[in-house]
N, C-alpha and C positions, 0 to 999 in steps of 0.2 A: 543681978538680972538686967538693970539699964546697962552695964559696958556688954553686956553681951547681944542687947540687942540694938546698941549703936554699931559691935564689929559686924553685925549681921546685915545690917543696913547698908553700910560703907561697901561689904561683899557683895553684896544685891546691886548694889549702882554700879560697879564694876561690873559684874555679871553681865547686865541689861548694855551697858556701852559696849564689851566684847561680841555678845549677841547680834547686836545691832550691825555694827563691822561683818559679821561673819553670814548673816541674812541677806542683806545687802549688798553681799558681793564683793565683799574683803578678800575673800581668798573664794576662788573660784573653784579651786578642787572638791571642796567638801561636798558630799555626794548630800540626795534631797534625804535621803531617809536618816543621816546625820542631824541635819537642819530640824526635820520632828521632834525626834531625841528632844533635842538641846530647848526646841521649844516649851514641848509639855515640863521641861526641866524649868522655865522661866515662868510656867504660868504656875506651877506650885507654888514658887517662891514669891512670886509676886500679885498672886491674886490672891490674897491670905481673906480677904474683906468677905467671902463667899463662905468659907467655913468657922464656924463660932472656937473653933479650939486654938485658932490662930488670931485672936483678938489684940492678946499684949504686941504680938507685931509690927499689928495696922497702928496701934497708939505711940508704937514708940517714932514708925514712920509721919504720923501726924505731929509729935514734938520736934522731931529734927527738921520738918516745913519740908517734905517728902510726899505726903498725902497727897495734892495736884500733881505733882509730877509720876507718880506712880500708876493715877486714874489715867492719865493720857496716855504711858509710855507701851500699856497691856493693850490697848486696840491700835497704837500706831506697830506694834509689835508684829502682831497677825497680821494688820494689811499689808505690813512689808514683805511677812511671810510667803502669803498668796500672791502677790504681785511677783517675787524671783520665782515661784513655782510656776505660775502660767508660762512665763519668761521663757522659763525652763520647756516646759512640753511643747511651746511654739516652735522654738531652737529646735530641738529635736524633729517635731515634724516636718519642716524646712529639710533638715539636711536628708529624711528619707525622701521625702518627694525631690531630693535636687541628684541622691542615688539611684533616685529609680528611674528621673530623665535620664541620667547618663549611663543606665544600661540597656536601655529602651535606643538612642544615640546609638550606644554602641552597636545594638544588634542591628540597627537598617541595613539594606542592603545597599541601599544609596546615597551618592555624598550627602550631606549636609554642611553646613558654612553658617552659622549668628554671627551678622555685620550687626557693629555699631551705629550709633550718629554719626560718627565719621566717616562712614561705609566704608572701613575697617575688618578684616576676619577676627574675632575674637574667638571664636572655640568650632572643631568639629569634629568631625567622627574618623574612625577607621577607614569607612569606606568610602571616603573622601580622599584618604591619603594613595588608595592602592588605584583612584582615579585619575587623580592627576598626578601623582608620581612623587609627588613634595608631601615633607612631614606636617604637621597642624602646627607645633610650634615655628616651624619656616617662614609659614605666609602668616602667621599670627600678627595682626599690626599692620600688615599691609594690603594695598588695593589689589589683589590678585589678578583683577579683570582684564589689567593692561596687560598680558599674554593669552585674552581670545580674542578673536575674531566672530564676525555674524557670517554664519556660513550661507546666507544668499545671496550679501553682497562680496564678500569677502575684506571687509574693513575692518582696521584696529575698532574693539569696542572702547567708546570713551569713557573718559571716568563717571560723566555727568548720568551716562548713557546707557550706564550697569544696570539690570533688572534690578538687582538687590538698590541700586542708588537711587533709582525711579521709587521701590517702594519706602525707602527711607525718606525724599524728598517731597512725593506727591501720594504718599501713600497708595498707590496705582497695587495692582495684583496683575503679575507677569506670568503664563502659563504658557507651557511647550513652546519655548526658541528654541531654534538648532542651533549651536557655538561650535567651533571648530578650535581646539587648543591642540597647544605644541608643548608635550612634556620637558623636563629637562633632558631625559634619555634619546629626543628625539623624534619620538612616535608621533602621530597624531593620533586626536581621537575625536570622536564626533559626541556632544553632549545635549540631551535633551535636559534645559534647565528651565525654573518655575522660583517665583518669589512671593514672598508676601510679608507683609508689612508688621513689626510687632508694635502693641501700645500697652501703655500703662495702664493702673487702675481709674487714671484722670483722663484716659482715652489720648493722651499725648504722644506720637511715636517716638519710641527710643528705640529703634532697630527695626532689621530682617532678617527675615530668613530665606537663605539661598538652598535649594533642593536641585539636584540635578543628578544624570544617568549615563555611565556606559551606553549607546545605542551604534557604536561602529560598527560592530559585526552582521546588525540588524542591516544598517546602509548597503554595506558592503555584499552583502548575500541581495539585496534587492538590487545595487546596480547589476551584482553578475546574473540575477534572472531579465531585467531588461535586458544586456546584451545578448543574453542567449537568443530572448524572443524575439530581439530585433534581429539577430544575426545570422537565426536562422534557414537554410535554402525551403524548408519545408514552411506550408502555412499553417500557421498559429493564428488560431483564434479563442476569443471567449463572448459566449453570445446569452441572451435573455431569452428565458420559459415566455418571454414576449414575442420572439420573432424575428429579435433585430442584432445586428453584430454591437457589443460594445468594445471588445478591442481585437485591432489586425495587426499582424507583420508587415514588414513590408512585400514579405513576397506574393501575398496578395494581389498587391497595385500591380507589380512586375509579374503576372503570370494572366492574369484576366485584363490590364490594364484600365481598371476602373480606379480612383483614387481611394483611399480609404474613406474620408469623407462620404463620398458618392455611396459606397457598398453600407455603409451604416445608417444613410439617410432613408433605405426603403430596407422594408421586409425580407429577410434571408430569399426566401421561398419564390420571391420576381425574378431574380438570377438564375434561378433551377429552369432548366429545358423543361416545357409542357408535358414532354411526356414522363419526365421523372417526378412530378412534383406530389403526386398521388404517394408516389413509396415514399418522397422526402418527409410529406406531412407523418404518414405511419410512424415514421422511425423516430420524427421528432417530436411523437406521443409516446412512443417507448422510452426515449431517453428522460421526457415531464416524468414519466412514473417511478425514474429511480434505474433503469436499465441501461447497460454500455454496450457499443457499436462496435466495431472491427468489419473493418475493409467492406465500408459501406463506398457506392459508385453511384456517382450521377455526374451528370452534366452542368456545367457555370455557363450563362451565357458572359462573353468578353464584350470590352466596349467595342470590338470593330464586327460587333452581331455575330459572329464564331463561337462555337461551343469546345469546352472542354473539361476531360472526363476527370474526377477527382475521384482518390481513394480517401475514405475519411474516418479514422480510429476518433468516438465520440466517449465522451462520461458527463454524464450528470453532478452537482454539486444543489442538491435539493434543497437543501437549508436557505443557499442562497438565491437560489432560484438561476441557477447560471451554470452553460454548458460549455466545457473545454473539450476543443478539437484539435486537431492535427490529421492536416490535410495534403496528400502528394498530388503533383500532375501527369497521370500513367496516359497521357494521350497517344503519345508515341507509343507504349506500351498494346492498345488498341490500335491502335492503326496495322500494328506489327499482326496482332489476333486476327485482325478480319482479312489480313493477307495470307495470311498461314490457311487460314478459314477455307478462304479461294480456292487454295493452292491444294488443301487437300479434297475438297469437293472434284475438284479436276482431274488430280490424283484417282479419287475413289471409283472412278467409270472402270464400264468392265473395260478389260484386256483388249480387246478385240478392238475398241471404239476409242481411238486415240486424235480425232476428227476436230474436237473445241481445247485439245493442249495449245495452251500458247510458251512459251520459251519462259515467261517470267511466272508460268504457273509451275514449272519443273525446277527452277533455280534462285536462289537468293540474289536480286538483283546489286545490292548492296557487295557480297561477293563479287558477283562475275563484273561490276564496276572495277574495284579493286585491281584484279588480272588485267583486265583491258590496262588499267594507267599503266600498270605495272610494265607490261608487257610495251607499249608506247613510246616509256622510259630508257628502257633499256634497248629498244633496236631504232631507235628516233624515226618512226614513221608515225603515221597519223593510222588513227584506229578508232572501228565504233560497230555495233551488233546493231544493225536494224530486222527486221520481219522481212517478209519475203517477199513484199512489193516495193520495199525501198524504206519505211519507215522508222527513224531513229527509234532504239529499245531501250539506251545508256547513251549517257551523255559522252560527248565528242571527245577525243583523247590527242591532243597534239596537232590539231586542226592547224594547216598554212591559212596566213591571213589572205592570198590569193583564190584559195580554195572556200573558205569560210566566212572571207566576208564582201568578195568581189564577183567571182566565176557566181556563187550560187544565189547570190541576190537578185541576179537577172533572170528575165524569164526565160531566156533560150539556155543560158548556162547552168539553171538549176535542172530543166527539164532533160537536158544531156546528163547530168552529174547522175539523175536517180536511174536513166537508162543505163549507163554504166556500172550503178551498184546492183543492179539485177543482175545483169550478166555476169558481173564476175562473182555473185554470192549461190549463184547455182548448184547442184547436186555433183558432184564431180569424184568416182569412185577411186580415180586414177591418183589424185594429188588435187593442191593447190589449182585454182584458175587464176592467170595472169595476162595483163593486158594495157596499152594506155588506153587512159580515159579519150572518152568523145569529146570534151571539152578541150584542152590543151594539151594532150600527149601525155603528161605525166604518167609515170608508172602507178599500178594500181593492183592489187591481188585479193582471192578473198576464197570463202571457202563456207559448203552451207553446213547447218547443224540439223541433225534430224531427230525424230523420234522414232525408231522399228523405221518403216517406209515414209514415213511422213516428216516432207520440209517446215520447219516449223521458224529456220531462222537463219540471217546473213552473217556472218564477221570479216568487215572488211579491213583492210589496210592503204596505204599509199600516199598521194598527194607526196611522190618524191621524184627529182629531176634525174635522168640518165645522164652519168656524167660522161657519155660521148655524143649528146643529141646536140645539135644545132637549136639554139633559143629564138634564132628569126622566125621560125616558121611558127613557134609559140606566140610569138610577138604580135603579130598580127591577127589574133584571136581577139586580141580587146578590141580590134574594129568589127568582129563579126556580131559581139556581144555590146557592144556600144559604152566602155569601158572606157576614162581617159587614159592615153598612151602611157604618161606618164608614173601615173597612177599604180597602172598597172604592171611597170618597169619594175619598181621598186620592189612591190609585192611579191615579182618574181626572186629581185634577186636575193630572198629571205628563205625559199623557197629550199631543203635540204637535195642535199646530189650524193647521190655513192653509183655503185655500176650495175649493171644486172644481175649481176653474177651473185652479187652478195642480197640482192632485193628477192632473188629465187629461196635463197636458202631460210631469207625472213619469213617468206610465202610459205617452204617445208615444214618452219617449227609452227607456223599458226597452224595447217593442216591437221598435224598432229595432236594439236589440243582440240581442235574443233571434234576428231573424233572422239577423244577422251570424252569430251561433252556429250557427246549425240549417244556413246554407251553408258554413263552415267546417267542420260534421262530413263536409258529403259530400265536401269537399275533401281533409279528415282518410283517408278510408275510399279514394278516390280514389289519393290519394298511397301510403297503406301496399301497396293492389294493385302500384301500381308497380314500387316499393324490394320487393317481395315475388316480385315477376318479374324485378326484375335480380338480386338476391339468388340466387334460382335458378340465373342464367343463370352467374352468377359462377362460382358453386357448382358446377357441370357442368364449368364450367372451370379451375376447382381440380380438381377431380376427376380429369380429363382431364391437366393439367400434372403432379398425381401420379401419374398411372399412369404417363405416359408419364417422367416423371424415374425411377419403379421401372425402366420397360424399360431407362431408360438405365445404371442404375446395375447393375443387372444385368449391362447387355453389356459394362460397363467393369470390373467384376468378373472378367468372363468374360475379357475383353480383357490385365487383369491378373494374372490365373493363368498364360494362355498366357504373356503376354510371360514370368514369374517361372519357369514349366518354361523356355523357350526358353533363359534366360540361365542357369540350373539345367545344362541340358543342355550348354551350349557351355563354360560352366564346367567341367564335370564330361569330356566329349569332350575339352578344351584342357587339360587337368591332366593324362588320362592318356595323350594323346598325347606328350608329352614327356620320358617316360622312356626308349621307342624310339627317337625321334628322338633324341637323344643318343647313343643306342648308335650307331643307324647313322655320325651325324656321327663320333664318336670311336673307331671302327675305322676308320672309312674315312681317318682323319687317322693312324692309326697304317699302314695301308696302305700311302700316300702315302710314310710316311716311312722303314718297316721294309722297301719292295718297290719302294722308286722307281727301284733299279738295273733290277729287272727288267721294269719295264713300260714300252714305247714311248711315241711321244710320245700319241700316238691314248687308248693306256692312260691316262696320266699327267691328258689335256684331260679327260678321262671324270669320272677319279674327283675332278678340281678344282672340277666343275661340280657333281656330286653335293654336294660338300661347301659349297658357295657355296648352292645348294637347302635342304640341311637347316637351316643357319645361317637360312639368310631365314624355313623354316619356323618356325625356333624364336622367332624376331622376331614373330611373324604372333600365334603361342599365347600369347608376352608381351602383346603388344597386348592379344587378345582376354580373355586374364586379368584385363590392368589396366582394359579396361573393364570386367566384368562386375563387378571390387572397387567402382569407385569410381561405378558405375551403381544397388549394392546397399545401400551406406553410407547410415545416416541422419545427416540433415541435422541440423549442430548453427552453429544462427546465428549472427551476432554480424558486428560491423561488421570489414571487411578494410580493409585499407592499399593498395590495389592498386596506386599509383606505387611503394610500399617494395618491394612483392611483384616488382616487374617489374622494379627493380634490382639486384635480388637474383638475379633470373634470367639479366640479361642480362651481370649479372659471373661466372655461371656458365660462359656462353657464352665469354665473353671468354678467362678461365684457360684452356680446352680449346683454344682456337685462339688462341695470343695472339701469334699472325702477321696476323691478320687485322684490315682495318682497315674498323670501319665506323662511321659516324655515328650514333649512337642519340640521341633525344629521348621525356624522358617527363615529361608534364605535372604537378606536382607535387599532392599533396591528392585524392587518388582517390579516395572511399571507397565502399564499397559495403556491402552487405547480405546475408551469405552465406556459407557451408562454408568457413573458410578451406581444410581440405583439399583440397575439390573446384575450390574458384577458381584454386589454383596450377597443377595439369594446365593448364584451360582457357588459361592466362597463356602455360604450358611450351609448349605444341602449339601456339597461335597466333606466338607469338614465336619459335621453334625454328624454326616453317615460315619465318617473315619470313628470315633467318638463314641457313637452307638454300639456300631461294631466289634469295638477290640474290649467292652465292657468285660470282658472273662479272662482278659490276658493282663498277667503282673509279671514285667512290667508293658506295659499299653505304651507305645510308640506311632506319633505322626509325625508327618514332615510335607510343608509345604516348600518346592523348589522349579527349579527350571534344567531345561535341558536343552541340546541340537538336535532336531529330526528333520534329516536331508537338509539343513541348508535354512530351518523352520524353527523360530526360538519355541519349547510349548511348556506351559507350566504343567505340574502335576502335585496331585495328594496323592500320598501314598499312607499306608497303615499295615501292623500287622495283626489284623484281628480275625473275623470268621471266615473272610474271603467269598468264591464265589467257586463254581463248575465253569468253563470254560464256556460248554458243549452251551450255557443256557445264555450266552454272554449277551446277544440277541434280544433277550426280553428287558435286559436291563431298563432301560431309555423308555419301553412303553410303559403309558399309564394304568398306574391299577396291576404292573405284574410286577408280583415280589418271587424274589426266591430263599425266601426265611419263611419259617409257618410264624403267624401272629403272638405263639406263646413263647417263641423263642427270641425273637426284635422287635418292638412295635413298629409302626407305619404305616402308612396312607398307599407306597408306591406313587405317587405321583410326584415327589420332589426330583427324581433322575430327569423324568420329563419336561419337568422345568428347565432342570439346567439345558437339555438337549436344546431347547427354543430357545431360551436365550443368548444360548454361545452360535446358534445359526443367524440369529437377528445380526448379533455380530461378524457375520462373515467368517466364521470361525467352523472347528469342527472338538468332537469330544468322545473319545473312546475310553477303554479300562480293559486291564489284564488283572488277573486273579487266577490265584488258586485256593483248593479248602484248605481254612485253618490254617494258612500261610499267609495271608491278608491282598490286599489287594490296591490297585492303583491306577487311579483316575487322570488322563489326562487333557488336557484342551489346546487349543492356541485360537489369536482373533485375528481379526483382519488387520492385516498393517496399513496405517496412513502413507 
């Protein structure tokens, strides 16, 4: 018994030393639930002093001088135990919280960078790398900073200089700088970056973190909308529910010439012309309430006190309290109106009274400019249209400096010059009038333009030398007009020359046109009476379609009050109908059931029928309820499903009767345009009826599908079940008329009615073909968006 309990002891000390190794971290492998095991295994063997059957154990451990070392070795045993077990679950949690940062890392959308004490990259993300271009092991170790720049001054960033170095040296927190980096591929790209400082549990910094963002495209899209705004010819503006511009183009400055400054310092509403500012204030209370403008006009006063007329496409942005405009300058555009305006008020006199036509009210001044140069041009004489006392109509055309800026600046010279252009602008049926002028001789022609009998204008020509005249006798004119000689030498000899011969035939083709003119006005004056009597006629007729659209809108006014009392009424009669009608049904059902010993059969038919009546009644007020709700509802659009919607109804059908066998088909992809609320009735009530219908046919076929009518997509239910007569097809749609007797379909009559309103709510229409005992088919279509 002693050698056996010395090998036992010798074994146990072994035991507790391998233990010990193997708890402690001897071999790392061994999993915890091992380590248990093996303990509960040591405390049998070594906690023997606890159980009385294991007595000679403890004494043999008390003889070999075991006994202290055995008390101590079982509680350093456990605490070793526990202390690798915490060890263990710490380890563990560590590495899930350092997995779950780096999947957390992983998923940002935006870089990330943890610098060291060194401000050094040590670790980052994904989308860091697809940012700047470079892998995380790449820049890993090194200063990455020295390839940005600060994009407001455009300077290398220094190393000291780095957001991330700042928060690692001063522990400072850097938020939105702009940096500007050059990938290795090239690119540039603009980064919105942010730092902040990491510290230990001792508050000590050992790092940062670098956070930054893609923001190029964000740049990039805002410079091209400032170029746009600045670039462009039209004005741009954005202004305050206050009153005041907060930002202009420059076409602004350049079209009012006020500075932008200036325009933003005072109230929109001071630059408006007095008399638009009444409509500007209205329009810029419409636009505060949420409403947009289109080719709104008013008046800007400019800085040199001149007005002009703006067209202005306006919208509101409520949220922020801020209106964007775009503004043209149609001045020109107006001036062009109120000459047209003129032109045909003058135009519009009667026939007979051609007495206040002036030349520039029958002709596009602009035009007959053009001809004059043109005309100037090409035969090198001087040329200009005045009124019929001498007065330029169109600017001078090829003017000699002799003629234009010496002969006619004098008083005797100028007052010969316009006696000259009378005479020779004269009425003249024969041709051309040609003549030298009373100033210098010079050759001179011209020819008048009329309207019907009436002179209305000159075209003259000349200011050209004969090239067989003697110039001494010209020469001496600048003494009569007080002219220096020499002066006036020069002037001359600038002065064009050809012969007469060919000065006649220039004098023929202006003739010629001069008439063209003077038939063109009456053609002018001819046509405006015209477009002035259809105009009229038009006009009566607008007139007339507006009044008669007021009649109409009135009677459908009218029309729709009735119908809104009618459905008011039937609503209101249908709601409190059915509080009696209840009562009656529901005594008369306790009647039935409390007195049916005492009432014969006669009794008993009586009050069955009663209660079958009040039932139908209360069917009839349902009805006319659910139409009046679903007749009154506003219409809230939006695209329906209407195959989903009609399998949905017809497995409605199905669960209630699911004895019943019938063939259903529905064409898939239906879509429509319309109330889903309101379209499902329409769906219920046509398919209900299919359904009802063909109750006596096996086998019972529906089909919901679509078709082309004219050019019109229209859906239809079709069945083949009782059908209808043709001849009664008419009553279908009204309420309350069936054409089944009660014992043979039940119903109210009032669901066809339904449907009719509702598919008219929707702009829509709904007919049906039948015949008997061949079934029948309903179809519709709605209003297309």
């Amino acid at each position: 018994m002693s050698l056996i309990c010395v090998m036992t002891s010798i074994c146990d000390v072994a035991l507790i030393a391998a233990l010990v190794f193997m708890v402690r971290g001897g071999n790392r492998s061994f999993r915890r639930d091992t380590k248990i095991v093996l303990l509960g295994l040591v405390t049998v063997l070594f906690l023997p002093s606890f159980f009385d059957s294991f007595e000679w154990c403890w004494g043999v451990y008390r003889f070999i001088g075991f006994e202290d070392m055995v008390t101590i070795l079982g509680p350093v045993l456990w605490l070793s135990f526990f202390y690798s077990f915490l060890q263990e679950i710490s380890a563990k949690e560590l590495q899930a919280e350092e997995a779950l940062s780096r999947k957390v890392l992983d998923a940002l959308p935006v870089g990330v960078w943890i610098i060291d004490q060194d401000e050094r990259v040590v670790r980052g993300n994904p989308a860091s790398e697809r940012i700047v271009g470079e892998r995380v092991q790449d820049v890993t170790g090194t200063n990455i900073q020295s390839k940005w720049r600060r994009r407001s001054t455009g300077e290398v960033i220094e190393p000291g200089d780095w957001q991330a170095a700042r928060a690692v040296q001063e522990g400072k927190i850097s938020i939105d700088e702009e940096i500007e980096i050059e990938r290795v591929d090239g690119r540039h790209k603009i980064l919105l970056s942010s730092a902040v400082p990491i510290r230990d549990a001792g508050g000590r910094i050992s790092g940062a973190i670098n956070v930054f963002q893609d923001i190029t495209e964000i740049r990039q899209t805002q410079l091209l909308q400032t170029q746009l705004f600045e670039l462009s010819i039209d004005m741009l503006s954005v202004g305050g529910f206050d009153g005041y511009f907060k930002q202009l183009n420059p076409a602004w400055s350049k079209t009012l010439g006020w500075s932008n400054d200036e325009l933003m310092s005072k109230p929109w509403i001071e630059f408006i012309h007095p008399d638009d500012r009444d409509r500007t204030y209205e329009a810029s209370q419409r636009l505060i309430k949420g409403e947009g403008l289109l080719s709104f006009e008013n008046r800007y006063q400019c800085k040199d006190g001149s007005y002009r007329w703006l067209s202005c496409n306006s919208a509101p942005w409520v949220e922020d309290k801020l209106i964007f405009v775009v503004a043209r300058d149609i001045t020109d555009r107006k001036q062009i109106e109120k000459t047209m305006e003129e032109r045909l008020i003058a135009l519009t006199q009667p026939l007979g009274d051609v007495s206040t036509l002036r030349f520039e009210d029958l002709f596009s001044l602009e035009t007959i400019q053009a001809i004059q140069d043109a005309f100037a041009d090409a035969t090198g004489v001087a040329s200009i249209i005045t009124d019929t006392e001498g007065r330029p109509i169109t600017r001078p055309s090829n003017f000699t400096t002799l003629c234009g800026e010496i002969i006619r600046k004098t008083e005797k010279g100028y007052c010969n010059c316009v006696c000259s252009d009378a005479a020779i602008g004269r009425i003249n049926p024969h041709g051309p009038t040609m003549q030298p002028c009373l100033s210098a001789g010079l050759l001179n022609g011209g020819t008048g333009i009329s309207v019907g009998d009436r002179h209305i204008a000159n075209w003259l020509i000349g200011q050209v030398l004969d090239e067989d005249m003697d110039t001494s006798k010209i020469r001496h004119y600048a003494e009569e007009i007080g002219v220096e000689q020499e002066r006036f030498d020069q002037a001359l000899s600038q002065v064009p020359r050809m012969s007469k011969r060919q000065f006649e035939k220039i004098c023929r083709a202006l003739y010629l046109i001069a008439q063209q003119l003077s038939r063109l006005a009456i053609q002018n004056v001819q046509q405006a009476r015209d477009i002035t009597r259809r105009k009229k006629a038009e006009e009566e007729v607008r007139e007339l379609n507006a009044e008669l659209e007021k009649h109409v809108q009135n009677r459908t006014a009218d029309l729709e009050a009735i119908n809104k009392e009618l459905e008011a009424f039937s609503y209101s009669v249908s709601h409190d109908l059915r509080a009696p009608l209840r009562a009656i049904v529901g005594f008369s059902q306790v009647l039935a059931e409390d007195y049916e010993n005492k009432l014969d059969d006669q009794g008993k038919d009586i009050l069955r029928r009663v209660i079958n009546a009040g039932k139908g009644m209360e069917e009839l007020i349902e009805g006319l309820l659910t139409m009046a709700r679903l007749t009154r509802k506003e219409l809230n659009w939006s695209q329906v499903d209407l195959s989903m919607l009609a399998g949905t109804i017809v497995q409605e059908f199905q669960q209630r009767e699911p004895n019943r066998h019938v063939e259903v088909m529905i064409e898939p992809n239906l879509i429509a345009y319309g109330d889903r609320a309101l379209l499902r009735p329409v769906l219920e009530n046509l398919i209900g009826n299919a359904w009802k219908f063909t109750a006596g046919k096996d086998p019972a076929k529906i089909e919901f599908g679509s078709t082309q009518i004219e050019g019109q997509k229209v859906f239809y239910v079709r069945d083949n079940g009782a059908g209808f007569d043709m001849a009664y097809v008419d009553k279908l749609f009204k309420a309350f008329s069936r054409l089944h007797r009660q014992e043979e379909f039940a119903g109210t009559g009032i669901g066809l009615a339904t449907v009719q309103r509702i598919i008219h709510r929707h702009g829509g229409r709904v007919w049906a073909q039948g015949e008997v005992e061949k079934g029948a088919t309903f179809y519709f279509y709605l209003k297309t968006p």
